[in-house]
N, CA, C and O of each residue as an XYZ file, in Angstrom:
748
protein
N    -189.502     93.811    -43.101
C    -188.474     93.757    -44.135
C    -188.128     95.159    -44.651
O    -186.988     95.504    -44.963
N    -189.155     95.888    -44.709
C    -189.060     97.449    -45.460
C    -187.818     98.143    -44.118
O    -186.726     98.678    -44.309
N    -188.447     97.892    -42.979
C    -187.468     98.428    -41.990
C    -186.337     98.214    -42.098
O    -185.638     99.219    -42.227
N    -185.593     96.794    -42.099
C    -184.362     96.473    -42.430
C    -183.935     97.085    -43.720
O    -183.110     97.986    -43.562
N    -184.154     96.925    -44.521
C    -183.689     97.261    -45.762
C    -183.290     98.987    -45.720
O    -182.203     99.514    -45.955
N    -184.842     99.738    -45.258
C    -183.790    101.188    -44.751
C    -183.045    101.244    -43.638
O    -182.674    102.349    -43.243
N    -182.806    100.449    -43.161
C    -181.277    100.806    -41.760
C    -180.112    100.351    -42.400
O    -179.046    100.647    -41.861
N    -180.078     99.316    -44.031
C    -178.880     99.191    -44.490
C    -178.400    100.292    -45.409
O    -177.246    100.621    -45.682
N    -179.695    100.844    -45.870
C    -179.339    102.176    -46.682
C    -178.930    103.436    -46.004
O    -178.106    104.105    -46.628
N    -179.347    103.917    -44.817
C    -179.193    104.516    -43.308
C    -177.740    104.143    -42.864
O    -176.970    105.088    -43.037
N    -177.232    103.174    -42.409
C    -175.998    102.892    -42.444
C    -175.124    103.078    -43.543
O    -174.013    103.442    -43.159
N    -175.244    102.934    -45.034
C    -174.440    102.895    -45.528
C    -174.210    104.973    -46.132
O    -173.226    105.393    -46.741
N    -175.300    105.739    -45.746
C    -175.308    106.929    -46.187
C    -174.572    107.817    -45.056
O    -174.300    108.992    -45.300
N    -174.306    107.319    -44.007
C    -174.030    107.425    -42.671
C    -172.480    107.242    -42.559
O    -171.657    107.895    -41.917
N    -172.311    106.031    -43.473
C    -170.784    105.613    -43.703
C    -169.952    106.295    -44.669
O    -168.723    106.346    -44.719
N    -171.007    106.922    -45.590
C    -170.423    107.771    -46.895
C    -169.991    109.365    -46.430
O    -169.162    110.115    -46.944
N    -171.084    109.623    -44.997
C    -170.551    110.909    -44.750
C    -169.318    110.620    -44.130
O    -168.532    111.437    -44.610
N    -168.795    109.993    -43.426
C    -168.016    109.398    -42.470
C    -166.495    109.939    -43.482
O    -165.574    110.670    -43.117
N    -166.675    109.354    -44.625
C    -165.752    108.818    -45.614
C    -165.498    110.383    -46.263
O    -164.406    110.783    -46.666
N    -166.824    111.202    -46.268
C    -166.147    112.392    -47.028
C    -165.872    113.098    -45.966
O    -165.342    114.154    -46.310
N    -166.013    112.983    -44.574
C    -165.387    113.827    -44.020
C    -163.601    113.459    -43.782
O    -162.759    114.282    -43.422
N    -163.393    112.208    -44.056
C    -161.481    111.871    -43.827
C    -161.643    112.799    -45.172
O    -161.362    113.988    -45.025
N    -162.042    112.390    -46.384
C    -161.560    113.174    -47.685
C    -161.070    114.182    -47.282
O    -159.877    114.412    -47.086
N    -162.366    115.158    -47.062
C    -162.624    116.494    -46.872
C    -161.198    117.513    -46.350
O    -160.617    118.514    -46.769
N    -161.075    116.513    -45.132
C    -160.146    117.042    -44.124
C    -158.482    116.900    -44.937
O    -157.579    117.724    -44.793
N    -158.415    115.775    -45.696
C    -157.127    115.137    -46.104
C    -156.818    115.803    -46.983
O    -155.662    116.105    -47.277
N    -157.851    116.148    -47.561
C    -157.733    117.175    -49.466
C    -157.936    118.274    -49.326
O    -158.267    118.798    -50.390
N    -157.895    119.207    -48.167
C    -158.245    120.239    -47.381
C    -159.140    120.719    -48.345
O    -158.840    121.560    -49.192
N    -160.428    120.098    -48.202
C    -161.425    120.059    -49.082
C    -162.743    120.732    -48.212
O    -163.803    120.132    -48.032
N    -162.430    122.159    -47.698
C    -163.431    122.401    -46.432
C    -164.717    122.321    -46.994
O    -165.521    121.639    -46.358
N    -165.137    122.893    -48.114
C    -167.006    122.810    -48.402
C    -167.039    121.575    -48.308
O    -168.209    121.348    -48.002
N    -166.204    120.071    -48.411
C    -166.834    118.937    -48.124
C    -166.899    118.217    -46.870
O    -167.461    117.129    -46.742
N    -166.317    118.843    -45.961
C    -165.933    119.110    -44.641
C    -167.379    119.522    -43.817
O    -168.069    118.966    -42.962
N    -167.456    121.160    -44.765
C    -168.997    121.137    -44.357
C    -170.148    120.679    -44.287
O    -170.945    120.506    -43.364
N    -170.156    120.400    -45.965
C    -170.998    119.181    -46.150
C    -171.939    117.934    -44.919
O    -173.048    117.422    -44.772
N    -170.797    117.960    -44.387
C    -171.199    116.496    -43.479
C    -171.686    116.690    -42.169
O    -172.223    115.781    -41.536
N    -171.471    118.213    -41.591
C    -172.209    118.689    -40.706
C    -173.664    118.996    -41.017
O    -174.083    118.851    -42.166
N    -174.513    119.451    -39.946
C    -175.918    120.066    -40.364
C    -175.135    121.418    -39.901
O    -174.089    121.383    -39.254
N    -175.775    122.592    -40.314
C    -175.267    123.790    -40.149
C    -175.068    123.777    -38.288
O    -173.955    123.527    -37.824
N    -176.180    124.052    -37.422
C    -175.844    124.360    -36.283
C    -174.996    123.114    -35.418
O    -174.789    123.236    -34.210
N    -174.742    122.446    -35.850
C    -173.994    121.652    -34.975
C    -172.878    121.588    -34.586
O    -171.913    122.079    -35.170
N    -172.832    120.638    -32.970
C    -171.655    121.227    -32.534
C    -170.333    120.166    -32.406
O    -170.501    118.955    -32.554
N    -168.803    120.839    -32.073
C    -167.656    119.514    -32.635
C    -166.827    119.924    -31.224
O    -166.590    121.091    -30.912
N    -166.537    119.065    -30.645
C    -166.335    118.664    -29.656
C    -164.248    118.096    -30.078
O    -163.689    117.024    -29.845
N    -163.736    119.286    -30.683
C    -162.151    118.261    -31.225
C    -160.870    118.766    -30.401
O    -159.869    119.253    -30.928
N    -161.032    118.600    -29.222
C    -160.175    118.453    -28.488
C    -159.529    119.985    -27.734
O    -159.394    120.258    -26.541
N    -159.263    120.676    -28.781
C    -158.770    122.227    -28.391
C    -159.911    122.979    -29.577
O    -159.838    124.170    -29.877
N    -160.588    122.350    -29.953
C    -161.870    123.221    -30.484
C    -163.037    122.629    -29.856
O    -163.219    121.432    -29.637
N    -163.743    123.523    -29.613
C    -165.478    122.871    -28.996
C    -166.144    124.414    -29.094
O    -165.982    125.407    -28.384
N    -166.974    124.171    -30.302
C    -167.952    124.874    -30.877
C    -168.538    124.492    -32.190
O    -168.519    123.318    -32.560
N    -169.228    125.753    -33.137
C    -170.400    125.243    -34.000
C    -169.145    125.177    -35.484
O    -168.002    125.632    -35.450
N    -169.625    124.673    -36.338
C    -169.109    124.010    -37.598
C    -168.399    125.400    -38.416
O    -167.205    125.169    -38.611
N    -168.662    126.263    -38.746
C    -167.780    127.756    -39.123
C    -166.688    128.096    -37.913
O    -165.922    128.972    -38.317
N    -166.513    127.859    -37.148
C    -165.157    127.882    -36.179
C    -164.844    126.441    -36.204
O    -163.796    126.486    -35.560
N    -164.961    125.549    -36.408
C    -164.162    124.244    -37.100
C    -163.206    124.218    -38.087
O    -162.054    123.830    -38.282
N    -164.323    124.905    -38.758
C    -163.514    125.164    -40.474
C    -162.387    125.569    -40.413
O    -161.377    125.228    -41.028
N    -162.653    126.733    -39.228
C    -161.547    127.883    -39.325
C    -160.266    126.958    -38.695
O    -159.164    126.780    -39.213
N    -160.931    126.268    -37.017
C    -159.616    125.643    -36.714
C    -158.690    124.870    -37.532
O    -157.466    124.922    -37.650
N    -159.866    123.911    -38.235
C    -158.737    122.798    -39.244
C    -158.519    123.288    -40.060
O    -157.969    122.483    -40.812
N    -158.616    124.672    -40.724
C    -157.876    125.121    -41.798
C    -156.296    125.022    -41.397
O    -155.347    124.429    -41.910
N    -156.456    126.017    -40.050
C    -155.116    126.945    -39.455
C    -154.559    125.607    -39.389
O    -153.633    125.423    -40.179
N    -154.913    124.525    -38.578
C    -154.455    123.566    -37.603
C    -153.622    122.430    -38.960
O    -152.459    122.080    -39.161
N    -154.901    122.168    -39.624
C    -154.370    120.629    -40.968
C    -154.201    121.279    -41.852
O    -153.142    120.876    -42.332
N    -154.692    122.361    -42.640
C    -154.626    123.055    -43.505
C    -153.500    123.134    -44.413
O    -153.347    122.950    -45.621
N    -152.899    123.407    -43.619
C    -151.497    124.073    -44.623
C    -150.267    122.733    -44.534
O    -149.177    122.872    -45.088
N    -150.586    121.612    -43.858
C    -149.840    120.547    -43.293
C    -149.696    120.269    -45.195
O    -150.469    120.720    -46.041
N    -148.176    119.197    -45.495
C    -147.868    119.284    -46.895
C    -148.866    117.329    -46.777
O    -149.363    116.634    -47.663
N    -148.739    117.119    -45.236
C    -149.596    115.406    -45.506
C    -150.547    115.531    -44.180
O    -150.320    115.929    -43.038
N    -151.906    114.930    -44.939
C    -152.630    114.612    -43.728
C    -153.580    113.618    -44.558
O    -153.966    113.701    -45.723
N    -153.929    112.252    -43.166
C    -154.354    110.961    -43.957
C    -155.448    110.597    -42.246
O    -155.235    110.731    -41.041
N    -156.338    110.217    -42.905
C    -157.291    109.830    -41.323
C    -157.701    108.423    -42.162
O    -158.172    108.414    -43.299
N    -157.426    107.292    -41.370
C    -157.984    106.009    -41.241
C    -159.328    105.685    -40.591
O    -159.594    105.845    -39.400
N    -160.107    105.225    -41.500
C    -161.466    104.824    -40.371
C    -161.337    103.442    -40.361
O    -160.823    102.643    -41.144
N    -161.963    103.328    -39.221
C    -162.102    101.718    -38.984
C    -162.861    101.237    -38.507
O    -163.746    101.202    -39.362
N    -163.419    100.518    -37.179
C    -164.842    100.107    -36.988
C    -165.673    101.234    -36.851
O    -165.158    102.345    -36.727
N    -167.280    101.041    -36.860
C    -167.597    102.348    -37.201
C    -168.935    101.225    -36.970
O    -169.313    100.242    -37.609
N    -169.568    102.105    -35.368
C    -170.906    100.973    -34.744
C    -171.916    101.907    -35.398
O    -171.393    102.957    -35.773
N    -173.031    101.823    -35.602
C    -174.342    102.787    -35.784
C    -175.154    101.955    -35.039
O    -175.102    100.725    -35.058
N    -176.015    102.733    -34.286
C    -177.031    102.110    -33.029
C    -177.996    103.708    -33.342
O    -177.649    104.880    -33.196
N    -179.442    103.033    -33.870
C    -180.373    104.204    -33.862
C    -181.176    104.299    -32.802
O    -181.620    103.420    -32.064
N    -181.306    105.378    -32.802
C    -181.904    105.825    -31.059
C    -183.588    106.195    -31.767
O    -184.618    106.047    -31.108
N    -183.564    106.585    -32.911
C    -185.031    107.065    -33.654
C    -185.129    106.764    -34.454
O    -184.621    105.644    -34.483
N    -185.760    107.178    -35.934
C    -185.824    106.946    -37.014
C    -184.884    107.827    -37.929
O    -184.201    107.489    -38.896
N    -185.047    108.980    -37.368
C    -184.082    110.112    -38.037
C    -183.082    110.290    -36.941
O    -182.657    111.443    -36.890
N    -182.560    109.428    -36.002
C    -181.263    109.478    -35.195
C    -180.452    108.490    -35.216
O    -180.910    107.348    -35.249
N    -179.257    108.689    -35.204
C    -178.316    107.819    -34.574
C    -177.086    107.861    -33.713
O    -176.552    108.936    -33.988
N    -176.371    107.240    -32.817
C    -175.335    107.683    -32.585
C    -174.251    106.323    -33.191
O    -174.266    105.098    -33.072
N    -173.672    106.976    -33.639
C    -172.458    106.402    -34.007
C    -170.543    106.362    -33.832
O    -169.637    107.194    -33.771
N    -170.633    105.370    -33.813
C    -168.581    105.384    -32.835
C    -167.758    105.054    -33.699
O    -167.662    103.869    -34.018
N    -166.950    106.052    -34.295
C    -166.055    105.495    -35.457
C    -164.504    105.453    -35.176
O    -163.985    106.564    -35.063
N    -163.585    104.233    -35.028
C    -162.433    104.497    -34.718
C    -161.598    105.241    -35.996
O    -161.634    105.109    -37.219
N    -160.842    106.076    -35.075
C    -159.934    106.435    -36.417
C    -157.569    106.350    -36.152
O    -156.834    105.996    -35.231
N    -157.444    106.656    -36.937
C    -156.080    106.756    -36.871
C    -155.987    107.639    -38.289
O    -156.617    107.718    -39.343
N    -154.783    108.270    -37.653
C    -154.451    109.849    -38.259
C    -153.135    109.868    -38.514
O    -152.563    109.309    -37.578
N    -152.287    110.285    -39.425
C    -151.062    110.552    -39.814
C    -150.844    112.441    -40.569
O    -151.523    112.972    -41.447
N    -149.900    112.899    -39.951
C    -149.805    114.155    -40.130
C    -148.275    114.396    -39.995
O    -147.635    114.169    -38.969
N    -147.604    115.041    -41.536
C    -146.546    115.311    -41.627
C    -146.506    116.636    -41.172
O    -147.131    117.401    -41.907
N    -146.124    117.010    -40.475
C    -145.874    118.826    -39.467
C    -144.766    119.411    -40.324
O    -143.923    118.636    -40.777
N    -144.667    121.171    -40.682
C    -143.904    121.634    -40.873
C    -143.589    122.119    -39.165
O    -144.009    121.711    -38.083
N    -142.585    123.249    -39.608
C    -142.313    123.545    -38.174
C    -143.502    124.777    -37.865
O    -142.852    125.516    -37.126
N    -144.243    125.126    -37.943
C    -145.318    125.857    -37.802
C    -146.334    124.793    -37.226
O    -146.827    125.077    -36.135
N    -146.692    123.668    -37.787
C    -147.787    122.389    -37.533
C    -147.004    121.822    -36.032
O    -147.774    121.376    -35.181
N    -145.503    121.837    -35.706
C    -144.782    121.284    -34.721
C    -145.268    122.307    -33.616
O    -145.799    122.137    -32.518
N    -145.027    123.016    -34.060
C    -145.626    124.207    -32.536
C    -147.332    124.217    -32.613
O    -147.792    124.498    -31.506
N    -148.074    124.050    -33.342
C    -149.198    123.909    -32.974
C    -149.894    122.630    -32.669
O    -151.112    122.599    -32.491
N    -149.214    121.681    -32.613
C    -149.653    120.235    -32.090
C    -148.691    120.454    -31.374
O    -149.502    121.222    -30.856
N    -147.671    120.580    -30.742
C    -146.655    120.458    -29.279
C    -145.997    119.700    -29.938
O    -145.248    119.355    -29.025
N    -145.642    119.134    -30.803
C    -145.026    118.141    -31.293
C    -143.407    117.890    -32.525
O    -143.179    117.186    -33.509
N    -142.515    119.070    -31.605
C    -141.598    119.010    -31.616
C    -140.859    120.694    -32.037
O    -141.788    121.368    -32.483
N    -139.827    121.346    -32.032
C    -139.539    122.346    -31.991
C    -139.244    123.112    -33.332
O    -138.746    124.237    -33.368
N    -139.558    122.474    -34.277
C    -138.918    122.520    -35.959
C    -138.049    122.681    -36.518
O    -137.841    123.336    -37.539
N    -137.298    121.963    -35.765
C    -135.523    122.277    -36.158
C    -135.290    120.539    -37.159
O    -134.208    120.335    -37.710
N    -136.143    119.746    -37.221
C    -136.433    118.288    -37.812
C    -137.601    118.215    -38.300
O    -138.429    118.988    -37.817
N    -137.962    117.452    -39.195
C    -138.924    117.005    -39.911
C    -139.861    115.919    -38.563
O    -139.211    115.283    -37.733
N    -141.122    115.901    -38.584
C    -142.226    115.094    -37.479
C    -142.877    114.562    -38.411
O    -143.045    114.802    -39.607
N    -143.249    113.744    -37.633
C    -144.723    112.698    -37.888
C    -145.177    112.069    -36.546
O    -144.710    111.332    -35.677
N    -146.808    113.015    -36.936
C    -148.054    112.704    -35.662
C    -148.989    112.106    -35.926
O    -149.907    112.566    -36.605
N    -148.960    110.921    -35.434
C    -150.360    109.866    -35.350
C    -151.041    110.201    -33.951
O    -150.547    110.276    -32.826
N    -152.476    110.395    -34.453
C    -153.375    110.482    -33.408
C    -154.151    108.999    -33.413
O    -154.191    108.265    -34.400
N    -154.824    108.673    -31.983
C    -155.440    107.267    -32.672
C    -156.567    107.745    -31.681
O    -156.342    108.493    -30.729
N    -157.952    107.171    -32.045
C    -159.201    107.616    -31.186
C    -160.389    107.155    -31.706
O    -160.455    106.008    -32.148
N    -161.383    107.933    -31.711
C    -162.854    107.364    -31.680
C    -163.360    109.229    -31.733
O    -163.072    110.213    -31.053
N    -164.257    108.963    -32.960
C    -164.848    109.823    -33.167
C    -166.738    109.669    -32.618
O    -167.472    109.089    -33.418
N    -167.279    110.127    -31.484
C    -168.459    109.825    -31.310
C    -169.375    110.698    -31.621
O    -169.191    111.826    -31.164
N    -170.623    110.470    -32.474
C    -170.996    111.556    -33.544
C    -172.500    110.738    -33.134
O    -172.663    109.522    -33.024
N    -173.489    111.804    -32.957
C    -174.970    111.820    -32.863
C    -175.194    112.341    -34.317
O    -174.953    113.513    -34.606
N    -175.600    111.557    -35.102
C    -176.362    111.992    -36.618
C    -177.637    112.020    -36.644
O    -178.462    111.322    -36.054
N    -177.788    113.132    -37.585
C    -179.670    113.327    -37.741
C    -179.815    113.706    -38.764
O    -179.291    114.688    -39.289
N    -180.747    112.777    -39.301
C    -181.610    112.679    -40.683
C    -182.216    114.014    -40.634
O    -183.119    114.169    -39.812
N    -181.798    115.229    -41.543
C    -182.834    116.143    -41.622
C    -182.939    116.285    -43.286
O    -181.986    116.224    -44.062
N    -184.502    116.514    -43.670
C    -184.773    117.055    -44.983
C    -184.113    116.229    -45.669
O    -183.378    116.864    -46.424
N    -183.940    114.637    -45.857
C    -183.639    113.526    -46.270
C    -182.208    112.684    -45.984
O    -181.924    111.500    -46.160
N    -181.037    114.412    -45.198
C    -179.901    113.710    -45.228
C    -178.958    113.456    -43.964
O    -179.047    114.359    -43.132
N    -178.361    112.763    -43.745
C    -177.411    111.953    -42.474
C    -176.400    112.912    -42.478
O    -175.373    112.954    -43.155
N    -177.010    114.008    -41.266
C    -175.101    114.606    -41.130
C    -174.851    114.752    -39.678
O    -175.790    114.849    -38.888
N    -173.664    114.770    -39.320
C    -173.374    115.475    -37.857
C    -174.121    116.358    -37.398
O    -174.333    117.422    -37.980
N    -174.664    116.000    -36.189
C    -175.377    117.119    -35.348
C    -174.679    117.018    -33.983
O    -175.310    117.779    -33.249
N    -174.041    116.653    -33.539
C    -173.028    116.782    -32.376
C    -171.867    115.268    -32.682
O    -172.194    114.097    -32.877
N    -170.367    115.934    -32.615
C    -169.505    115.267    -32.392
C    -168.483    115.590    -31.195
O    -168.391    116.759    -30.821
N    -167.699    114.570    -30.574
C    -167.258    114.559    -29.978
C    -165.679    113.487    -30.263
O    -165.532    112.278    -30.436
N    -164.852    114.484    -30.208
C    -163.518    113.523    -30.336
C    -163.051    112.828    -29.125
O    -163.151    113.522    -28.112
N    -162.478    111.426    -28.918
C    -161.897    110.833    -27.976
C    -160.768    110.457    -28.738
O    -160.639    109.761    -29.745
N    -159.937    111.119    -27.979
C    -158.292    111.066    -28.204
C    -158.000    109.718    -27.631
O    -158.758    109.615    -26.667
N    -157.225    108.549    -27.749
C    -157.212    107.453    -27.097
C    -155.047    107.368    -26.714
O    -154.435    106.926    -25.742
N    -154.620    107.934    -27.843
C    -153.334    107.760    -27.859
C    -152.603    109.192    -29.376
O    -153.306    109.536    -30.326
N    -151.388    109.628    -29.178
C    -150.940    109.634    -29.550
C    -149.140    110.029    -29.461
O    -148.445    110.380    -28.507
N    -148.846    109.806    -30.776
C    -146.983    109.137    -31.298
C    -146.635    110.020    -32.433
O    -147.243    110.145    -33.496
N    -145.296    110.754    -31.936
C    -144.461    111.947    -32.612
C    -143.356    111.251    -33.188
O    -142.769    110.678    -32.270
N    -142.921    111.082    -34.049
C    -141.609    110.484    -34.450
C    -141.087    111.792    -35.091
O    -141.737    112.302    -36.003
N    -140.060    112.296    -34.697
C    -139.215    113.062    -34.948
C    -138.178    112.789    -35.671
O    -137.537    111.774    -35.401
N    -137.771    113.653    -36.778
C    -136.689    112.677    -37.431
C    -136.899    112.354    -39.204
O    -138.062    112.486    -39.585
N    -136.148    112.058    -39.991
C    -136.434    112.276    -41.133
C    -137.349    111.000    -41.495
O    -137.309    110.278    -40.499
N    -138.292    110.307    -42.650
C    -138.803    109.535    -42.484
C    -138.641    109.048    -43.780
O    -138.437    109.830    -44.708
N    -138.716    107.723    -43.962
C    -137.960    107.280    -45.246
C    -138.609    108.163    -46.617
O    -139.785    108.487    -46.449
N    -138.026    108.567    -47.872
C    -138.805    109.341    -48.523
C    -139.868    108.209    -49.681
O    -139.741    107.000    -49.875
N    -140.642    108.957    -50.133
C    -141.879    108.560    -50.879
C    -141.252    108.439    -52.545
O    -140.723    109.351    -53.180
N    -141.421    107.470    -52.858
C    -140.641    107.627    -54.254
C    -140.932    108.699    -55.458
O    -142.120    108.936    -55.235
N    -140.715    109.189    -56.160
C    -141.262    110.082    -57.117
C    -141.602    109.123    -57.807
O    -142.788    109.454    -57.802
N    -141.601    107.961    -58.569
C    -142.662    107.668    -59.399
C    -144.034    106.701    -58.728
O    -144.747    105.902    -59.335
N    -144.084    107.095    -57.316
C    -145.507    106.732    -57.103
C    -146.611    108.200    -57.490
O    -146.335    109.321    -57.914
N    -147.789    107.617    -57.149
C    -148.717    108.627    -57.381
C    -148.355    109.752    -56.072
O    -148.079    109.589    -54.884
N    -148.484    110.744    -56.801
C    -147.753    111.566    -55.625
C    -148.985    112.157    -54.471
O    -149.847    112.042    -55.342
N    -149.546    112.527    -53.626
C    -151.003    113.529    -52.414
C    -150.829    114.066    -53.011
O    -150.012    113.817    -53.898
N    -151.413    115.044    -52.929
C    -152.083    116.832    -52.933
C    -153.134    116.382    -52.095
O    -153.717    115.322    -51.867
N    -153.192    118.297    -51.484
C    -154.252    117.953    -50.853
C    -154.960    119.616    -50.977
O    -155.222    120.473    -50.133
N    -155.128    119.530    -52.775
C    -155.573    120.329    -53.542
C    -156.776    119.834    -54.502
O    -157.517    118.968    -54.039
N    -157.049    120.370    -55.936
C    -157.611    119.557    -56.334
C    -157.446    118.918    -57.507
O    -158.293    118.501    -58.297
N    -155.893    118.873    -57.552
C    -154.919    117.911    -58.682
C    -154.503    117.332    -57.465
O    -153.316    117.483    -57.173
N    -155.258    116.678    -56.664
C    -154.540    115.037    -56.126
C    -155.251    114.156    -57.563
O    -155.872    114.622    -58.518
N    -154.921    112.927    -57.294
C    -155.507    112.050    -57.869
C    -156.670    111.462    -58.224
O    -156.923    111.063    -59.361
N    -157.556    111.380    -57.063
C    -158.941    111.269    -56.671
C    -159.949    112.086    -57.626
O    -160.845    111.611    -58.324
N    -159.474    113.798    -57.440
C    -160.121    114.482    -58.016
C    -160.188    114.887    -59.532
O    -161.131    115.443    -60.094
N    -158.768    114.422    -60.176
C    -158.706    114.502    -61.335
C    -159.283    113.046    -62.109
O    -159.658    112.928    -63.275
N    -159.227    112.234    -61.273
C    -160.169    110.969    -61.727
C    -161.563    111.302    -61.583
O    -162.274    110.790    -62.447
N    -162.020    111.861    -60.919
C    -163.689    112.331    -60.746
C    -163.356    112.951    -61.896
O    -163.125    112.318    -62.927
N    -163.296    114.391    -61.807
C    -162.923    115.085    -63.095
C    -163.033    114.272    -65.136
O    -163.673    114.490    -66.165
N    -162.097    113.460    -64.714
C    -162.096    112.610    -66.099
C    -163.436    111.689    -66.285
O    -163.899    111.108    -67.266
N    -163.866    111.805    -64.904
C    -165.099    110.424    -65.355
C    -166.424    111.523    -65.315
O    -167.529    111.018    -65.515
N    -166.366    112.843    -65.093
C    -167.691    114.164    -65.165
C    -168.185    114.019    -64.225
O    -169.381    114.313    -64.204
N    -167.516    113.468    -62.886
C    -168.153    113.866    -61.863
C    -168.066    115.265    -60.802
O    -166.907    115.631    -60.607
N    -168.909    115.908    -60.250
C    -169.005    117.322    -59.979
C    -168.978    117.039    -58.510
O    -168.888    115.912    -58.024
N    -169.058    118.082    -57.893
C    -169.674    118.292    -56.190
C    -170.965    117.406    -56.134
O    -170.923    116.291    -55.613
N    -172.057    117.891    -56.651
C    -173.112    117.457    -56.535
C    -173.256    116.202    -56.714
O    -174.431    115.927    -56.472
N    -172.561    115.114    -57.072
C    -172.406    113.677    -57.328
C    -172.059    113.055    -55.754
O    -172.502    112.024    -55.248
N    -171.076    114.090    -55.155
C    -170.656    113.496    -53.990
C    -171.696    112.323    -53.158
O    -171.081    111.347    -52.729
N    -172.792    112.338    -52.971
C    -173.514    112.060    -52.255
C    -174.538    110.319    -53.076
O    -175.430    109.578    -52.663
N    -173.664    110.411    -54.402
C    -174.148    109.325    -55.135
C    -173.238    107.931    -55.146
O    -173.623    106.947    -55.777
């Protein structure tokens, strides 16, 4: 029983990194980005494959400066190989509004129009429990599909809640109001 009970807590700490890494990436929130790696590990993302400080750097240049970026998770298997291992398969889907700078660096259109790039795939990630916590120690992206729509796209109303992907989005000024810090992240 003790066993089960830590593989639901194991899974669900596993699922939380999962979750701050869409944040991370969406709120171009890189220390939480980092966060979810172990320092030496390595990322496998398609036109990047190396250790977690040249990640940073790519998805700065790459999502960074994008005015929208949104990653969907969705099934998401965990199968432990040890006690302090797992590998885990998380589908995702991705939405990314391109300026014309983001159009030439995804191939995805010439910037003379407004884009939108959905990636759809599977993120496959070996996690390891070190010094109590679940982070990436090798990932690997599988690209499965993706769709450029070129072209203006209906607009977002001004009186919805508006992204940022600073730290006056919404999210963070609600942490903020309720005294939650960095260091909470993980609670």
């Amino acid at each position: 029983m003790e066993l089960t009970v830590q593989r639901l807590i194991d899974r669900e700490e596993i699922r939380d990194v999962m979750a701050r890494y869409a944040r991370g990436v969406d709120r171009a929130d890189w220390d939480l980005v980092r966060e979810t790696y172990h320092k030496d590990a390595f990322d496998d993302h398609g036109d990047y494959k190396g250790g977690v400080d040249g990640f940073i750097e790519f998805a700065q240049a790459r999502a960074g400066r994008l005015p929208q970026c949104m990653h969907f998770l969705g099934n998401c298997l965990i199968e432990f190989a040890a006690e302090d291992i797992a590998v885990v398969e998380t589908y995702f889907v991705t939405a990314h509004t391109l300026d014309a700078e983001g159009q030439r660096a995804y191939g995805a259109g010439d910037g003379s129009e407004p884009s939108q790039l959905s990636s759809y795939g599977r993120y496959v990630d070996r996690f390891e429990r070190r010094d109590g916590n679940w982070r990436i120690a090798h990932r690997i992206v599988v690209f499965e599909a993706t769709r450029v729509h070129v072209g203006n796209a209906p607009p977002l109303k001004p009186e919805w809640a508006q992204l940022r992907r600073d730290a006056d989005d919404p999210i963070f000024r609600m942490r903020a109001e309720l005294g939650l810090t960095s260091e909470d992240r993980a609670s």
